[in-house]
Structure formats: C-alpha cells, structure tokens
C-alpha positions, 0 to 999 in steps of 0.5 A: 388294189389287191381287195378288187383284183387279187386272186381271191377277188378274180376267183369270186369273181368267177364264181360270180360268172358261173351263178350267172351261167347257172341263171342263164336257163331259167332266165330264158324260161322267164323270157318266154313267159314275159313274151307270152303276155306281151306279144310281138314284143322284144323282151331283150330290147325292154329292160323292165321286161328283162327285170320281169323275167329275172324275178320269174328265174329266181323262184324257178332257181330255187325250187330246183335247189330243194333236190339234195344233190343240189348242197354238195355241188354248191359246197365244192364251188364255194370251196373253190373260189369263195376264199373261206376261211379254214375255221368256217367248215361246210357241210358234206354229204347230200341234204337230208332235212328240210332244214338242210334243203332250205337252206342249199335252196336261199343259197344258190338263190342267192348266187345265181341271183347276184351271178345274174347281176354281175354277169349282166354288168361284166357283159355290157359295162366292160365294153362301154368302160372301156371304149369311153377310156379310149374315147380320146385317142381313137377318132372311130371310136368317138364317131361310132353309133355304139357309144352314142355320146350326147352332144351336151356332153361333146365338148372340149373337156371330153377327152381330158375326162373320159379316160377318168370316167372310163376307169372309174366305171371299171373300178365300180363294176369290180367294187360291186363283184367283189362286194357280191363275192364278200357277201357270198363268202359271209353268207356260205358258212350259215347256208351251207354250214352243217345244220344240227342233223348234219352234226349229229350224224357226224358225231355218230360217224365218229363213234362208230369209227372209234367203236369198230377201232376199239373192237379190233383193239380188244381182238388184238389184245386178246388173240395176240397176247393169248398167243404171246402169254402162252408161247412165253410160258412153253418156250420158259419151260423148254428152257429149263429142261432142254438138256433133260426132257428133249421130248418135252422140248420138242412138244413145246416147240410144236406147240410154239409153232402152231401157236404162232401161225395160227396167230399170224393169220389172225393178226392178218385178219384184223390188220386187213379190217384196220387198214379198211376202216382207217378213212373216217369216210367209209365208217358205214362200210368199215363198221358192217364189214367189222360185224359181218366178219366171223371170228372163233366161236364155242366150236373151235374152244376144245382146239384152244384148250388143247393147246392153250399151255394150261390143264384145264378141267373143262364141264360143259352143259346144255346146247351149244347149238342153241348159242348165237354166232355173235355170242359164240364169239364173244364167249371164246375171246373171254374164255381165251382172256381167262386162259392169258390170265391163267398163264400170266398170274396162276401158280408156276412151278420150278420148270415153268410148267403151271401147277393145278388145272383151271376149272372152265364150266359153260352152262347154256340155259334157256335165256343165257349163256354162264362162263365160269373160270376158275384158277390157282393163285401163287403163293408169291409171284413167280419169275416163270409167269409172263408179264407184259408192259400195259396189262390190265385191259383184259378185265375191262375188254371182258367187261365191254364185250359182255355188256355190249351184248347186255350181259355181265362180267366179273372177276376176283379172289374165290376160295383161295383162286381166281374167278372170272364169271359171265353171263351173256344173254341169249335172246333173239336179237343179241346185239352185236359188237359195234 
C-alpha cells in the first residue's frame, strides 16, 4: 500500500490537487466560451461540453506559462511534493531563453492538465466510492436518488459485493493519482531541468565566485605578508641591538606598531569583502563590490617605501596622474611584493638590517606603465631574513595581476641581483581584476 498511500504518494497527490486548483480559472474561461456557442445550455450538466472547455483551459494554461516567473514557481512545487531525487537537480532562477520557457510552459501544462483530471476524479469518485462501500449497511443510503443503482444490478448479491466494488474504486482512483504524480515526477527533471543556457551561466556563476576569492587571496598575501616580512625583519634587528642602540630599538617598535595597525585595518577590509562573497548566490553582488572596492594606489607608494624596512633608491618619471585607478592599484600590490621579496631573500647584515638599496623605477608612458625593482642577493642565506611555510605565491600573484590587465610580468637574476619587471598597460578600458 505504501506506493498508493505513503507519504510521497499523498504529497503527489496534493500537488496534483493544487494543478487542479490552478486549472480552475481558465477552466471557467472555457466554460464560458462553450456557453457562448450553445446558448441556454448548461455546460456543467454536459460532460462533452465540460471536455470542450478543458481543451480551451490548456492552450490558455500554457500561454500564460511562457512569463519567466512562471519556472521558479513550478520548481519550488516540484521540490516540494514531487519526491525527486537528490541526483536530479532542477533549474533556479527565472526562464531566461525561449528554450527555457517552453519548457516551464509543457510543464505546468502538463500538471494542471493531469491536476484537472485528478481533481475532478478525487471531487466525484470519492463519494460515490464510498457510499457504494456502505451500500449494505445503511438502508438511506440504498434508497437514496444520489446513487441511482439500476434495478438490473439490485439483487440479492448487492450487498455482499458493494463493499468490494466500492474499495476497488477507491484503490483505482489512487493507482491513477499516483500513476499521474509518478509521471510528473520523471518528467520534472527534463522540463524543469537546467537547459545548456542555465548551465553555463551557472558555470559563469562560479568562476566569478572563485575569481573575486582569488582576489581577495592575492591582497591577503600580499598586504599580510608584506606586513609579516617586514615587521620580522625590525623586530629581528631590534633584538640584536637592544642593550646597544635603545634609539634604534625605539624606532624599530614604532615602525613595528605602525605597520601592524595599519594591517589590521586592512585585513578587516578584506575579511569584511570575504564574508560578502561567501554565498555563491550573491556572486553578482560580491564580484561588483569586490571591483568597486578602492585599494592603495601610486599615491600612497612614498608612505610604503617609507616604512617598508628596506633603503630603497626610488626614480619615478612621467605622470602619475595619467595612471588608471585600477592600474594604480595594481602597480602598488606588485611594488609591495617586490618590497616582501626584498626582505625575505636580499642580503642581511649582522644586526638583521638589510645591506644595499633596492633600486625601484616607474616609468609612466603614453601607453604603459613600467616597474623596475632591483635588489641585492646574499652571497648564502642568511638566518636574518624571514621565511615563511608556503611561499612562492608572490611571483605568480604578480604574474595574474599584470596579465589580467593585459600586461606582463617577470622576475629573475640580473647583474648579480634580482630583478623583478612589469609593464601594465594604459589604455582606455583597462580591464579590472575580477
């Protein structure tokens, strides 16, 4: 009994029951237009003219199914009381493509027109079932005009075999709700499915989900660990000469302190972006609040050679002015990723301090923006410079940001140092980092 009267079968039941509810207006619309070609007749009375008016309700049905809210609505009742399975996803979101819509539009043709037929059976079969089933024991009920039993069939035999046919007409008129609901079920994966449209903007959903997460992975590292880098490197330093230069341990701890706040607050920023593009569902919203968000650019560059914990010789030529915000941007994080390189890898000396200037140049041109970084390697590594577990991502965050804004980065031994170039381009309509 449990496939005609278990818990999925009522509910696909009930959702049967409402496609007939649904049916019901343009099922009265039909009704009308019969009425009006057969006058002074009683539609409800005629069951070819109630037939007629259900094949008017269906086109009717459907046309109004092809407005793309029509998809979600019939996806959340399918959800609900069909009894899919878990490995049969349907599609969310409005119906976009014709292809979509046609779809949504046979679908809820579909149920409301087995909904109609199963409604109209559960309103008339259920009570006659059931006084045919109590035939035998209620004389009122043999003897009222409602049933109508024909005399051929009034015989003795009447009220052994009544309850039989009563329950087997109850037990069809389930068979064919839950024949209907199986056959809505099946078909609710392909009509309702996502079409090759959905799933490639679901794809594209995805991708700018990862990509506004690998942003926020690259400003992590890179503010983060420019920060870690160069406070290591001081507090390595101030160590060292703590009973000797007390001065010099002061400045360091000031610099300490500075840099740390100021990463705090930017870490806060980003955690704050993080938390908003953590629902896969907002990647619209996310990814535009993660391109609208206004990071350092060239102008704050003299603050961050200032205290970055490295003598840096600094030559800058051209307009600054001439720079894009979101190249601007772009140039800082890789000129602070030079800088983190510097203090992790360049050549240290006996106090921790780091021996020989970094050699920065930016050249603004007419149709690019160069940055040239050059700095001392050690002649052997050195226990004064900074490692951290996991490095290695710097280079290649370098690498994306320049080529995401059709530009080119590199890095590698020059004259005895290390170099570390890139060239972003300045034309109209740089692209921005997803």
């Amino acid at each position: 009994m449990t496939p005609l009267l278990g818990r999925r079968a009522r509910l696909r039941w009930l959702h049967l029951i409402i496609g007939g509810a649904l049916l019901m207006p343009y099922f009265l619309v039909g009704t009308v237009i019969v009425g009006s070609f057969r006058a002074g007749a009683n539609v409800f009375s005629s069951p070819v003219d109630q037939l007629i008016a259900f094949a008017f309700a269906l086109p009717m049905a459907s046309v109004t199914a092809l407005f793309p809210l029509a998809r979600p609505l019939s996806v959340s009742a399918a959800r609900a009381l069909c009894g899919l399975p878990p490995d049969r996803p349907l599609a969310d979101g409005p119906a976009r493509t014709r292809q979509a819509r046609v779809r949504a539009a046979l679908w809820y043709t579909l149920h409301v027109a087995l909904g109609g037929i199963v409604s109209g059976m559960t309103l008339a079969l259920t009570p006659f079932a059931v006084g045919v089933t109590v035939l035998p024991f209620f004389a009122a009920v043999r003897e009222s005009p409602v049933l109508d039993v024909p005399e051929a069939l009034d015989g003795p035999w009447l009220p052994v075999l009544a309850p039989f046919a009563g329950i087997a007409m109850l037990a069809a008129m389930a068979g064919c709700a839950a024949a209907a609901g199986a056959l809505l079920a099946n078909r609710a994966p392909v009509l309702l499915g996502p079409t090759p449209d959905d799933r490639l903007a679901a794809a594209e959903r995805r991708a700018a989900v990862l990509a506004v997460r690998n942003r926020l992975a690259r400003e992590l590292h890179d503010s983060v660990g420019h920060a870690l880098s160069a406070v290591t490197l001081q507090a390595g330093a101030a160590r060292r000469v703590l009973d000797s230069d007390p001065e010099f341990v002061r400045e360091a701890l000031t610099a300490i302190e500075e840099t740390t706040r100021r990463t705090v607050d930017e870490l806060d920023s980003v955690l704050g972006l993080l938390r908003r593009t953590a629902d896969d569902t907002e990647t619209a919203e996310a990814a535009g609040v993660a391109r609208d968000t206004t990071g350092p650019g060239l102008d704050a560059l003299d603050g961050l050679l200032a205290r970055c914990g490295v003598p840096v010789s600094y030559t800058a030529d051209g307009d600054r002015g001439a720079v894009p915000g979101a190249v601007g941007r772009e140039a800082y994080r890789i000129v602070q990723e030079g800088l983190s390189n510097a203090l992790r890898h360049g050549a240290h000396g006996a106090d921790g301090g780091h021996c020989g200037p970094v050699r920065l140049r930016i050249t603004v041109r007419a149709e690019e923006l160069e940055i040239v970084m050059d700095s001392p390697l050690p002649a052997q590594p050195s226990p004064a410079a900074p490692v951290r577990p996991g490095g290695g991502r710097g280079l290649r965050g370098v690498r994306e940001r320049a080529v995401l804004l059709g530009g080119r980065a590199g890095a590698g031994p020059h004259d005895g140092g290390w170099r570390l170039t890139a060239c972003l381009p300045l034309r109209p309509g740089a692209r921005e980092l997803p």
